[in-house]
C-alpha positions in Angstrom: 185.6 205.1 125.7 187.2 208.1 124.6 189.9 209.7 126.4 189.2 213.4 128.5 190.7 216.9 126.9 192.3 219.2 129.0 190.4 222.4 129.4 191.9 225.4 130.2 190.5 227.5 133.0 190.7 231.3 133.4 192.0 231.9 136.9 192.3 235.7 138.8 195.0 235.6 141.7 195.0 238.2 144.2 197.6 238.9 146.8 196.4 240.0 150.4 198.7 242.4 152.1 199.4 246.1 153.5 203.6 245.7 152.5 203.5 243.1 149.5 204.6 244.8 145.9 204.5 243.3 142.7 208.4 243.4 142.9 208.3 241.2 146.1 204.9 239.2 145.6 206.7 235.5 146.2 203.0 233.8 146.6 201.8 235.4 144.0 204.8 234.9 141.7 205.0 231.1 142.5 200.7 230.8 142.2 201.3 232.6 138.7 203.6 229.9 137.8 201.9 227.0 138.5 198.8 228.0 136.8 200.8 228.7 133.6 202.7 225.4 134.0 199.7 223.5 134.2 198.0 224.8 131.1 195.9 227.5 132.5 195.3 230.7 131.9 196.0 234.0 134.7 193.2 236.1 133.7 193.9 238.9 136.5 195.9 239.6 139.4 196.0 242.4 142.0 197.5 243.0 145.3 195.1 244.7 147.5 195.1 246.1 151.3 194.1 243.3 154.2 190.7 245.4 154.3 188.2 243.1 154.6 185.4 245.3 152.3 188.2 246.1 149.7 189.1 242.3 149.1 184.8 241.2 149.0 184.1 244.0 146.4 187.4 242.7 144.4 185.8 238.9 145.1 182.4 240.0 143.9 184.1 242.0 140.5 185.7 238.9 139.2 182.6 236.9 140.1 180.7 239.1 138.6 183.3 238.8 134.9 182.6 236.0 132.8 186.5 235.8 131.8 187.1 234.7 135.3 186.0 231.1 136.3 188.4 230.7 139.5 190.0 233.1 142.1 192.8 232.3 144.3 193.7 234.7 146.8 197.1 234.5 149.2 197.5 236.1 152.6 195.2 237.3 155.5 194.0 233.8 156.7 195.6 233.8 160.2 194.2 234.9 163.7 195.8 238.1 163.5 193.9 241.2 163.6 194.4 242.5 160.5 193.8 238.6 158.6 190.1 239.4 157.1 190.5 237.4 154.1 188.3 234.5 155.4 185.5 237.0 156.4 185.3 238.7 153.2 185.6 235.7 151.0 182.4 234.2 153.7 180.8 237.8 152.6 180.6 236.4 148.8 180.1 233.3 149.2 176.8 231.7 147.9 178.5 227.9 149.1 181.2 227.2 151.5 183.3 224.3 150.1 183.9 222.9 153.3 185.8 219.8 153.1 188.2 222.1 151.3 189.9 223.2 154.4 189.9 220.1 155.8 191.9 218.6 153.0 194.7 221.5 152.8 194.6 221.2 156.9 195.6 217.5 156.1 197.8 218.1 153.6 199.8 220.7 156.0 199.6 218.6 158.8 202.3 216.7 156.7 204.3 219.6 155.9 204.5 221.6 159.4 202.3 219.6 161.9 200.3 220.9 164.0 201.3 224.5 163.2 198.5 224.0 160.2 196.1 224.1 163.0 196.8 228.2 162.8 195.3 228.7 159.3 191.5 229.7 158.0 192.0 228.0 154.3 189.0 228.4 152.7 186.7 227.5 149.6 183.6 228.5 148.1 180.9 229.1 145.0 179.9 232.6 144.0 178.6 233.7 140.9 179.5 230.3 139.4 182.9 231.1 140.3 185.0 229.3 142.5 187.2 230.9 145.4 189.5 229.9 147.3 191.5 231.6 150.3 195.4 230.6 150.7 197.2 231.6 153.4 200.4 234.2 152.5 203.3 231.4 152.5 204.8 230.2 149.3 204.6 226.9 150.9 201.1 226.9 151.4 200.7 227.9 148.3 202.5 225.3 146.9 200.8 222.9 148.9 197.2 224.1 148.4 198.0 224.0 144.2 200.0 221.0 144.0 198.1 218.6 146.4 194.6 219.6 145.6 194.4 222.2 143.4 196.0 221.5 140.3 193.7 218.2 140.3 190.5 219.8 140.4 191.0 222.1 138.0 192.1 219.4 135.4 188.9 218.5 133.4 190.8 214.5 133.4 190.8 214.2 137.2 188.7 210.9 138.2 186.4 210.2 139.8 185.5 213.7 139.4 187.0 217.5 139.4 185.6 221.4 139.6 185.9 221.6 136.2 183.2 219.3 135.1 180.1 220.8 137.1 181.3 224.7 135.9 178.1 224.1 133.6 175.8 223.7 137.0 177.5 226.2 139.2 175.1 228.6 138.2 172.1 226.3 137.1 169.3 228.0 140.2 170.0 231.4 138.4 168.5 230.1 134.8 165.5 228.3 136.7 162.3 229.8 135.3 
């Protein structure tokens, strides 16, 4: 049996927030590293405004650019007022990954308890693209790449990994 290659994946980040530059974008700076560092590739990146139509037309651009196979935004998934990003990725979304948010909740549970109970972390399929919503912490976003991330997107993952059905995300759109 021969051995797995690693394939690189082509991965947009965008950073959700009415202060955040590009000078002070700490989630976004440490999300940007770990892609690179793992052998992927940062196809875009963009900070936009916690408005919730602004962030699903930016969702539905990259889905909509064949460069782009994965999206990971940071910020706006609290119970504040202004956290939207949840609703607008849910406004793109063709399928919610659901068990998604269960695993980061788990995974945060060990970080900061019960405090994980407080974010929206979410998944989903658009476009055969896959998006994911991180909360604004560099911890989370740590936690959300290293812990589950970084595994799925790594074509040698067993028993199985995003990576390997990219081919099928899509498939009802070529049905004749």
């Amino acid at each position: 049996m021969s051995e797995k290659s690693f394939i690189p994946v082509r991965i947009a980040v965008m950073t959700v927030s009415d202060t955040r530059t590009r000078d002070d974008d700490r989630s976004g700076d440490t999300l940007v590293g770990r892609i690179e560092a793992a052998g992927h590739v940062l196809a875009d990146r963009t900070i936009v405004k916690d408005e919730r139509e602004v962030i699903a037309a930016k969702l539905r651009d990259w889905c909509a650019n064949p460069d782009i196979d994965v999206v990971l935004s940071t910020g706006g998934t609290g119970l504040t007022g202004r956290d939207v990003t949840v609703e607008a990725h849910r406004d793109v979304y063709e399928k919610e990954i659901d068990a998604f948010g269960t695993v980061f909740t788990i995974v945060s549970m060990q970080k900061i308890g019960t405090s994980a109970v407080q974010s929206r972390a979410t998944g989903g399929v658009a476009n055969g693209t896959y998006l994911f919503a991180l909360p604004g912490s560099t911890g989370a976003c740590k936690d959300a790449w290293d812990e589950i991330l970084v595994h799925q997107f790594d074509y040698r993952h067993a028993p199985c990994n995003f990576v390997e059905i990219f081919p099928r995300l899509d498939e009802h759109q070529r049905r004749k």
